[in-house]
C-alpha positions as CSV (number, residue, x, y, z in Angstrom):
1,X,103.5,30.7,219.7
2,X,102.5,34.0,218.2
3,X,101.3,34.3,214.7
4,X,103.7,35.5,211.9
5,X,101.3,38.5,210.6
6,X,102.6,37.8,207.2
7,X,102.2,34.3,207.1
8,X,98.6,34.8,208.3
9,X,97.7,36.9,206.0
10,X,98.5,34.6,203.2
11,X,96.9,32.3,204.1
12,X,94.1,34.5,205.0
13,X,94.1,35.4,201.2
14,X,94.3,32.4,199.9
15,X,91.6,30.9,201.6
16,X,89.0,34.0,200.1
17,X,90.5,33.4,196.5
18,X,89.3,29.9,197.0
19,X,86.1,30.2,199.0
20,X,85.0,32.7,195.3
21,X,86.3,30.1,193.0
22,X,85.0,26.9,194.9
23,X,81.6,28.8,195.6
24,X,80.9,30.1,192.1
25,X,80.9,26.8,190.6
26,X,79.2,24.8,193.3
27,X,75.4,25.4,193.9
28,X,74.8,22.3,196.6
29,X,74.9,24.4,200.3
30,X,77.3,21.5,201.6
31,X,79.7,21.7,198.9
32,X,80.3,25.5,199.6
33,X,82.6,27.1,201.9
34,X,80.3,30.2,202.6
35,X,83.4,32.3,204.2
36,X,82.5,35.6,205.8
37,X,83.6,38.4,203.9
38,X,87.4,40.3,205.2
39,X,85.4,43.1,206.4
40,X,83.0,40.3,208.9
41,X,86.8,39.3,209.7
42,X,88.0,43.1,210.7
43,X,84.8,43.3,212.7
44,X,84.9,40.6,214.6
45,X,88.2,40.8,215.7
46,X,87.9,44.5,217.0
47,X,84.5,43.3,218.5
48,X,86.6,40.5,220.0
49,X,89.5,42.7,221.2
50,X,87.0,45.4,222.3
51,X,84.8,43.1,225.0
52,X,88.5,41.3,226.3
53,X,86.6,38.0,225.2
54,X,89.1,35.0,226.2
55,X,86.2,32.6,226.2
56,X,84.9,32.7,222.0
57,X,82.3,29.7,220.6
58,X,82.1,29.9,216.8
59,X,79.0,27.4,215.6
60,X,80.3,27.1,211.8
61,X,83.8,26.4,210.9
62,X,83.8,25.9,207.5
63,X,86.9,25.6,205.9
64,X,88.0,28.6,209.0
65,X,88.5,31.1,206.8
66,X,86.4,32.6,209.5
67,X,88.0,31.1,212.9
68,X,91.4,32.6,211.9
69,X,90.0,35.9,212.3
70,X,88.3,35.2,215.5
71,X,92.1,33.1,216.5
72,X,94.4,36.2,216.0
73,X,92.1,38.4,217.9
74,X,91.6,36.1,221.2
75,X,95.3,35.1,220.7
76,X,96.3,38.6,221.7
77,X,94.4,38.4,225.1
78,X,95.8,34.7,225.7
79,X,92.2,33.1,225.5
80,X,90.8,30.3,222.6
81,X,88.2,29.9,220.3
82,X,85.8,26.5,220.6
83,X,84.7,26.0,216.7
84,X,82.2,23.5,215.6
85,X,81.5,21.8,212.6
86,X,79.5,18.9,211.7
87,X,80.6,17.9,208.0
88,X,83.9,15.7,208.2
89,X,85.2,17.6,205.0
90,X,85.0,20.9,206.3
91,X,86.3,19.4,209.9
92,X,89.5,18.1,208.0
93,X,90.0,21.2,205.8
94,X,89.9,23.8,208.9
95,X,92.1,21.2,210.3
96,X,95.0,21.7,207.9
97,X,94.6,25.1,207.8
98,X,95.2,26.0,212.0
99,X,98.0,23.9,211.2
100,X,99.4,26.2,208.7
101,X,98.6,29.2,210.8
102,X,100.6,27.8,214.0
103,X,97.3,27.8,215.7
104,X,96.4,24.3,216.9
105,X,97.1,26.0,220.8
106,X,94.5,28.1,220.3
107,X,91.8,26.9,218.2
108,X,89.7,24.0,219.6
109,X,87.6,22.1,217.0
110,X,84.8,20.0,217.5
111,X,83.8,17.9,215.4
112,X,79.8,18.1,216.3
113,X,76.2,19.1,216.4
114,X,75.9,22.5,217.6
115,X,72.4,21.8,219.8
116,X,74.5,19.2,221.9
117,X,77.2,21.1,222.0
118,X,75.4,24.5,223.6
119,X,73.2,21.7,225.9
120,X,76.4,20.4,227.1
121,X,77.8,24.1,227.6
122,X,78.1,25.5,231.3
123,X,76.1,28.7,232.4
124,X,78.1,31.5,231.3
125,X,80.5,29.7,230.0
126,X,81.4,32.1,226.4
127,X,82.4,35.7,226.4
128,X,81.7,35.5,222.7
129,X,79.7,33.6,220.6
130,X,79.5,33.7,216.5
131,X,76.6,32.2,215.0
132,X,77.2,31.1,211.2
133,X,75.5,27.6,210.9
134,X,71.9,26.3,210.1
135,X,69.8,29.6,210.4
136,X,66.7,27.2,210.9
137,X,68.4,26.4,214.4
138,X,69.1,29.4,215.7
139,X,65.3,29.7,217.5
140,X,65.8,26.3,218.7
141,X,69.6,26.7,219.8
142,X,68.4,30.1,221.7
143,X,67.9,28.9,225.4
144,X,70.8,27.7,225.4
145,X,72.7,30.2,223.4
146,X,71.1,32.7,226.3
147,X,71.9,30.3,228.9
148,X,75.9,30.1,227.7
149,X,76.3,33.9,227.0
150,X,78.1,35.3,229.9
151,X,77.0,38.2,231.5
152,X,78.3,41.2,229.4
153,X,79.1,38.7,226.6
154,X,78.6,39.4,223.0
155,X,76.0,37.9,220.2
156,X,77.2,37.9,216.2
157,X,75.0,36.5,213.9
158,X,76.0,36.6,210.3
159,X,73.5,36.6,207.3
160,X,71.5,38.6,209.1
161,X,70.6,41.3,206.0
162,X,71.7,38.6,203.2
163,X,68.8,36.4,205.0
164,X,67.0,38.1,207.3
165,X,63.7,36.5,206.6
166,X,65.1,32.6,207.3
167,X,65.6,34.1,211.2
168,X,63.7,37.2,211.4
169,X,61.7,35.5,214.2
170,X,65.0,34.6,215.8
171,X,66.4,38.3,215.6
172,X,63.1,40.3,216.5
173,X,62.8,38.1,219.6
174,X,66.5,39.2,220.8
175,X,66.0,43.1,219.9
176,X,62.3,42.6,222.3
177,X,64.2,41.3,225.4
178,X,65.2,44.4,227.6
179,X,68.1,42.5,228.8
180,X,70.0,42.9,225.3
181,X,71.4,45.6,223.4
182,X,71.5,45.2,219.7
183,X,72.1,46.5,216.2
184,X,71.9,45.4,212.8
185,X,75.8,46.5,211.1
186,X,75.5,47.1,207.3
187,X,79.0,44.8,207.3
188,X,79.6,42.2,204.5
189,X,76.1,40.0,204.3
190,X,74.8,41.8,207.6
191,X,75.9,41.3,211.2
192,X,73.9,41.3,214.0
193,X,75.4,42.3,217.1
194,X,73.5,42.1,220.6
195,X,75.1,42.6,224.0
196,X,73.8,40.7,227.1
197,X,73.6,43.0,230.3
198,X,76.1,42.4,232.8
């Protein structure tokens, strides 16, 4: 089923109105939805549409403000998104929301932690991965993360100006290993994009 554009985009708007209200009067990190901004949305779905990636892991779900973008993208080249979350709440809220976009075909949830998730991953088996989760992972997670990473497939990591220095190991080790190209985009709270040789 292909997405009504208009219907999308509602929801798509109503779902950044709420992530600002809900966020501005929650200070607790599991209480907020922490939702890219639309411009991390825009890039990632030309980023998406520009590789041909069919094959998308998103480590973050959230509420999926997020995963819609990535959905509408990979939609158009008849491929799915694997999204994992590990807090029920959010699990349940993302739920309702694929729902509403029509999008249960193409959106795969997991409801998971994201280390046994990329352990449990085959070799090569994402075209596309977005990292948006527990920054504190991400050196940790990065074996794997390599070892999943097709061939020619593409790296975002979000927060990567916003909070650079939680990760800044993480990052520096990626731009140091000649079989990546990278590049820190000045886009929403910073994206870091890096492209794994074919």
């Amino acid at each position: 089923m292909t997405i009504k554009k208009d219907t999308l985009e509602t929801l798509l708007g109503e779902l950044e109105a709420f992530g600002l209200a809900n966020d501005a009067v929650h200070t607790q990190r599991g209480s907020r939805m922490l939702n890219i901004t639309r411009d991390t949305g825009e890039l990632l779905a030309v980023l998406v549409q520009a590789r041909g990636a069919r094959r998308i892991l998103e480590i973050g779900t959230s509420n999926g403000y997020s995963t819609l973008w990535l959905a509408r993208a990979v939609q158009a080249l008849q491929g799915s998104v694997v999204t994992v979350e590990k807090a029920q709440d959010k699990f349940d809220m993302a739920q309702a929301n694929f729902a509403r976009a029509h999008l249960q075909g193409v959106i795969g949830q997991l409801l998971a932690d994201a280390g046994q998730v990329l352990q449990d991953s085959q070799d090569g088996a994402y075209d596309f991965i977005f990292l948006d989760s527990a920054r504190s992972q991400y050196g940790a997670w990065w074996p794997q993360l390599d070892r999943a990473l097709a061939p020619g497939g593409v790296l975002v990591v979000d927060n990567a100006s916003s909070h650079y220095a939680e990760m800044a190991d993480f990052l520096d080790g990626i731009r140091q290993d000649a079989r990546y190209t990278s590049c820190l985009v000045p886009v929403g709270k910073g994206e870091f994009i890096a492209v794994k040789s074919a």
